[in-house]
VOBA-1610 file (N, C-alpha, C; in pm, whole numbers, padded with zeros to 5 digits, always signed):
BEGIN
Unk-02564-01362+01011Unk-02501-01408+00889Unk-02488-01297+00785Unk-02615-01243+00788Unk-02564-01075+00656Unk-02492-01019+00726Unk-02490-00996+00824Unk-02372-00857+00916Unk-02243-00922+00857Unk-02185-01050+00865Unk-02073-01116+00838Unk-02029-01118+00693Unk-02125-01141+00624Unk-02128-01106+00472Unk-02122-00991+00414Unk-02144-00843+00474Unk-02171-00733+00459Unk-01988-00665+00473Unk-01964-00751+00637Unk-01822-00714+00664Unk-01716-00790+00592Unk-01726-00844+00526Unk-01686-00958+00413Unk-01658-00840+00266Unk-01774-00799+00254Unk-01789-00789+00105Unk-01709-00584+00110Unk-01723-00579+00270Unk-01637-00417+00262Unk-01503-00392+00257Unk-01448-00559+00319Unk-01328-00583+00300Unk-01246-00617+00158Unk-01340-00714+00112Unk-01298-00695-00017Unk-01321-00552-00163Unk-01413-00516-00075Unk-01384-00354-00162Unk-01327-00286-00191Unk-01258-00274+00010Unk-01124-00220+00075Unk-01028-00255-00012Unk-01014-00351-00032Unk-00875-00420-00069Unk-00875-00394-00277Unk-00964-00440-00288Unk-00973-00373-00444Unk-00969-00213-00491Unk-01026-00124-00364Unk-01029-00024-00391Unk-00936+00063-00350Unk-00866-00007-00327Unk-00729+00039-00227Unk-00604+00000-00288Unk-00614-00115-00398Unk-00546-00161-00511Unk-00542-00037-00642Unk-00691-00051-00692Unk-00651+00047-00820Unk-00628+00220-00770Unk-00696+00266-00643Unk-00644+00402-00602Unk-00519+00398-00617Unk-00384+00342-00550Unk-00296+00321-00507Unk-00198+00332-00671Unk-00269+00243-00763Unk-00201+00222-00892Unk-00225+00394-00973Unk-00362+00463-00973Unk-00391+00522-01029Unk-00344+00658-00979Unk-00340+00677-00851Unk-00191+00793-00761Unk-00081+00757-00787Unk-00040+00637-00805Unk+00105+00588-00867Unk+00124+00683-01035Unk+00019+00619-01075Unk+00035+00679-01243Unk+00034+00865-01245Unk-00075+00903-01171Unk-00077+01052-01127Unk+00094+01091-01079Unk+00120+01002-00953Unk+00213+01115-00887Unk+00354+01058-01018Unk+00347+00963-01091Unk+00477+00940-01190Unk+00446+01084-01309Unk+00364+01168-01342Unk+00341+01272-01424Unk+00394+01412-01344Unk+00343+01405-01188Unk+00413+01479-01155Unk+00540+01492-01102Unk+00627+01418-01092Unk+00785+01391-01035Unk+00874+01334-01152Unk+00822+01349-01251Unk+00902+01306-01397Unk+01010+01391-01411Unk+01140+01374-01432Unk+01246+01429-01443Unk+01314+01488-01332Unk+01252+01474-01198Unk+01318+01537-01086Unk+01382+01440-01010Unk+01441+01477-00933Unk+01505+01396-00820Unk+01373+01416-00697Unk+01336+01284-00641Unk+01226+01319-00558Unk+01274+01374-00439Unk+01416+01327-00364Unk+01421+01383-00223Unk+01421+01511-00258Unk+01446+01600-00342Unk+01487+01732-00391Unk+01316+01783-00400Unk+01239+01729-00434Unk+01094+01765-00478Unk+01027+01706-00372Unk+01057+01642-00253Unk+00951+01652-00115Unk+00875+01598-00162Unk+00954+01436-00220Unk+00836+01280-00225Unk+00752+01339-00338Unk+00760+01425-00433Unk+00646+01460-00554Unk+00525+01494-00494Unk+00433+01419-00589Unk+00258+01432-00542Unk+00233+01412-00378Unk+00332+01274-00315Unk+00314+01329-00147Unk+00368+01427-00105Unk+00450+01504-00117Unk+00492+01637-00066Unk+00419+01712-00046Unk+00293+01731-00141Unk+00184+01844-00139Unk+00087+01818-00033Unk+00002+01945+00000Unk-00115+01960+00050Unk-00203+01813+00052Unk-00246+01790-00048Unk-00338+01712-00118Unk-00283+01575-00137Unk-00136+01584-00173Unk-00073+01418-00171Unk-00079+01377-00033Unk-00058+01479+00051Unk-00085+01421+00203Unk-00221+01355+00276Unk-00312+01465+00199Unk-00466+01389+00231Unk-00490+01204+00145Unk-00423+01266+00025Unk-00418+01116-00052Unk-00315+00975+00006Unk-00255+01079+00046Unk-00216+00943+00139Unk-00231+00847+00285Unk-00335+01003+00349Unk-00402+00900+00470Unk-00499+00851+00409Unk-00579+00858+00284Unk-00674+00812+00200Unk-00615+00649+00215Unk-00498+00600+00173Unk-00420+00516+00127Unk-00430+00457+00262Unk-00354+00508+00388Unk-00365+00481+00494Unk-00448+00370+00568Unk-00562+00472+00543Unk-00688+00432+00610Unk-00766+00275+00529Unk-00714+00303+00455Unk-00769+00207+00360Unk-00739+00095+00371Unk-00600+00045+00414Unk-00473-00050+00443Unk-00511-00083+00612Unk-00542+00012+00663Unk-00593-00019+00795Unk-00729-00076+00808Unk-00804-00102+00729Unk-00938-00113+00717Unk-00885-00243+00710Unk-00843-00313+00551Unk-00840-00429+00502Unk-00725-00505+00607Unk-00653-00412+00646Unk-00554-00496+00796Unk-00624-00562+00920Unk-00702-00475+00945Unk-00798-00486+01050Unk-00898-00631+01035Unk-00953-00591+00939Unk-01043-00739+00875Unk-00993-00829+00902Unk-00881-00842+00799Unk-00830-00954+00775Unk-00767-01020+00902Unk-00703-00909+00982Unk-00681-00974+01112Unk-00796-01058+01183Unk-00927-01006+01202Unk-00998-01024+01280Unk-01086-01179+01197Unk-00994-01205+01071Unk-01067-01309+00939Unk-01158-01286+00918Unk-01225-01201+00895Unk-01328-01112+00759Unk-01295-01087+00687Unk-01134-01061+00618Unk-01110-01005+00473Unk-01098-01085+00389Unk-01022-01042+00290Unk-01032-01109+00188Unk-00849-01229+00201Unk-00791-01155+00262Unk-00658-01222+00337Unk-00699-01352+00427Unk-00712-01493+00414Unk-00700-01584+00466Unk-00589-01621+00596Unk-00638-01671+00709Unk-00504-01687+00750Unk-00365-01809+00648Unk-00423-01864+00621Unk-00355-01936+00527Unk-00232-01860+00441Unk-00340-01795+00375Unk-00288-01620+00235Unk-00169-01571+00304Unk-00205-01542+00479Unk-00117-01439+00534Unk+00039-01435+00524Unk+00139-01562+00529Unk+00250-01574+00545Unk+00303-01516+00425Unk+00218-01550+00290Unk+00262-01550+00165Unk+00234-01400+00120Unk+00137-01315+00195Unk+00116-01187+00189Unk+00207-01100+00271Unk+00253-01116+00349Unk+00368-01034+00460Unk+00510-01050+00359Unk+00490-01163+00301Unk+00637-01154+00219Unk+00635-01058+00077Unk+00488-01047+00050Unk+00492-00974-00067Unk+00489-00855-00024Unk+00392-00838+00092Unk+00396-00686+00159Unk+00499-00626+00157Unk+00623-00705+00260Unk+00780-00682+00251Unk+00830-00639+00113Unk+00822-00699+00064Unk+00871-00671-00108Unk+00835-00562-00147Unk+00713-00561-00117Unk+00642-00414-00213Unk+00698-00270-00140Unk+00726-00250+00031Unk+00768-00168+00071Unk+00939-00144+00050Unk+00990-00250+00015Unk+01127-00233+00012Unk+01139-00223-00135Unk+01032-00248-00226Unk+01086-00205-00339Unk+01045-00047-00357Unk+00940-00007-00301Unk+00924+00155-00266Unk+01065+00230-00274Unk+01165+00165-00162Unk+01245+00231-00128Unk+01373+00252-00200Unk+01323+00118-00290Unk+01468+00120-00402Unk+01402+00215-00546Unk+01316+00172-00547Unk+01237+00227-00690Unk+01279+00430-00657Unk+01248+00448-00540Unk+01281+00570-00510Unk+01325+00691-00567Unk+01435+00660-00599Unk+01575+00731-00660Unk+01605+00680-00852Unk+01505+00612-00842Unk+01469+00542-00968Unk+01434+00658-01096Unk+01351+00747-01057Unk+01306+00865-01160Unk+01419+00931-01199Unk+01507+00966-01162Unk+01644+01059-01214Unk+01730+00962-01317Unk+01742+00819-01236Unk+01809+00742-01320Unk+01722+00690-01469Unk+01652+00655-01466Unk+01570+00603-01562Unk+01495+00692-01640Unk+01506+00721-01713Unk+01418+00849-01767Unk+01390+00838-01895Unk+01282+00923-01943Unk+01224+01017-01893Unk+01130+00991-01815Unk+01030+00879-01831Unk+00892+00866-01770Unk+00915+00702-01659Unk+00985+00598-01700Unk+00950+00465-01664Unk+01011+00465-01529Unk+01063+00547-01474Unk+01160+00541-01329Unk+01062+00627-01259Unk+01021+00718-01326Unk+00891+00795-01232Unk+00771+00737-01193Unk+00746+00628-01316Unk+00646+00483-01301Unk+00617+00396-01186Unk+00783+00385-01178Unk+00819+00269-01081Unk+00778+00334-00983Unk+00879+00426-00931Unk+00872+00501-00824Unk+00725+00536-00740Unk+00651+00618-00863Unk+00526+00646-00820Unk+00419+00515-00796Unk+00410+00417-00892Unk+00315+00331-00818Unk+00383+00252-00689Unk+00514+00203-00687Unk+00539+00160-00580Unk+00531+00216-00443Unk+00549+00374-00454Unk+00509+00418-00332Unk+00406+00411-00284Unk+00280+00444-00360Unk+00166+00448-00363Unk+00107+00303-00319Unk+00126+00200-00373Unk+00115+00039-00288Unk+00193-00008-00198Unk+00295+00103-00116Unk+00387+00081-00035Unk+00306+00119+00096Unk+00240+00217+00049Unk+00130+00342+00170Unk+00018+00260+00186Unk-00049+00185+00103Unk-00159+00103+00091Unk-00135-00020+00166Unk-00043-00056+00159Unk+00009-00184+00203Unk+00072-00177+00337Unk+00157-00105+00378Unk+00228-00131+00482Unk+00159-00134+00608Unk+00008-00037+00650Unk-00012-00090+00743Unk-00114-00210+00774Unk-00156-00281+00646Unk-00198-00379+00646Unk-00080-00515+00695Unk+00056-00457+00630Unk+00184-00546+00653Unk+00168-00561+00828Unk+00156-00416+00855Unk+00194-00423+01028Unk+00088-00499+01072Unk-00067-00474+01088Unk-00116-00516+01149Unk-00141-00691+01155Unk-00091-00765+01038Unk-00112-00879+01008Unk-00006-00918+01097Unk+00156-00865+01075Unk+00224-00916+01142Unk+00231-00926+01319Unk+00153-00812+01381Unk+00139-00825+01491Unk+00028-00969+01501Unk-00074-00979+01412Unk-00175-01094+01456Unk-00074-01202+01431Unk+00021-01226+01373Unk+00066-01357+01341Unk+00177-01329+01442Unk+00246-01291+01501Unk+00323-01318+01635Unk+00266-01315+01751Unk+00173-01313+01760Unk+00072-01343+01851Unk+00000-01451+01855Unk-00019-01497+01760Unk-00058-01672+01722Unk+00042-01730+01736Unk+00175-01692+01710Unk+00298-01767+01710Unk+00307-01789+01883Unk+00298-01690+01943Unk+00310-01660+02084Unk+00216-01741+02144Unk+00097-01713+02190Unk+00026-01794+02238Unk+00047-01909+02261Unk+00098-02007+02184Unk+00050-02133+02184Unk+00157-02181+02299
//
């Protein structure tokens, strides 16, 4: 029963701590990609050395709370899940629009967008994947 509670309470860490990182590299990488065009600047703060480590940071993190939650230890319910894959969806496709967002919007609020959405796009998506493989597989089975 503590082992279960232990893997419980890492998931929800995961998932909180994988929330404000995600927001707070968002706010970071929107200071550094302010006024540029990002495809031109190599994704900003991910382009670099270090945005790259920060983003298997992000990665790993999304895989952690994916993993859980698949296995129902996280903080993701199967219940939660349908209603979470749709927001997941959202959040990665708004990544992709927010994108191109910093040149248009300026000076700072398009670099905003841009940067936290990517940043909860990286956090999120492979939690998106792995949920969705568990739920077509429940779909399947039966």
């Amino acid at each position: 029963m503590v082992k279960n509670e232990l893997i419980a309470k890492i998931g929800s860490w995961a998932f909180i701590g994988g929330i404000i990182f995600a927001g707070l590299v968002g706010i970071y990488q929107a200071t550094t990609i302010e006024g540029t065009v990002i495809k031109d600047a190599g994704y900003g703060f991910f382009g670099t050395e270090m945005g790259g480590w920060v983003a298997w940071i992000l990665a790993i993190l999304g895989i952690i709370v994916g993993i859980l939650a698949a296995l129902g230890k996280g903080t993701i319910t199967a219940k939660e899940t349908p209603g979470f894959l749709i927001a997941g969806i959202a959040l990665v496709v708004m990544a992709g629009v927010f994108i191109e967002w910093n040149s248009v919007i300026t000076p700072w609020i398009g670099s905003l967008l841009s940067g936290v959405s990517m940043s909860l796009a990286i956090f999120v998506a492979p939690t998106v994947g792995i949920l969705a493989v568990r739920t077509i597989y429940d779909m399947g089975k039966d």
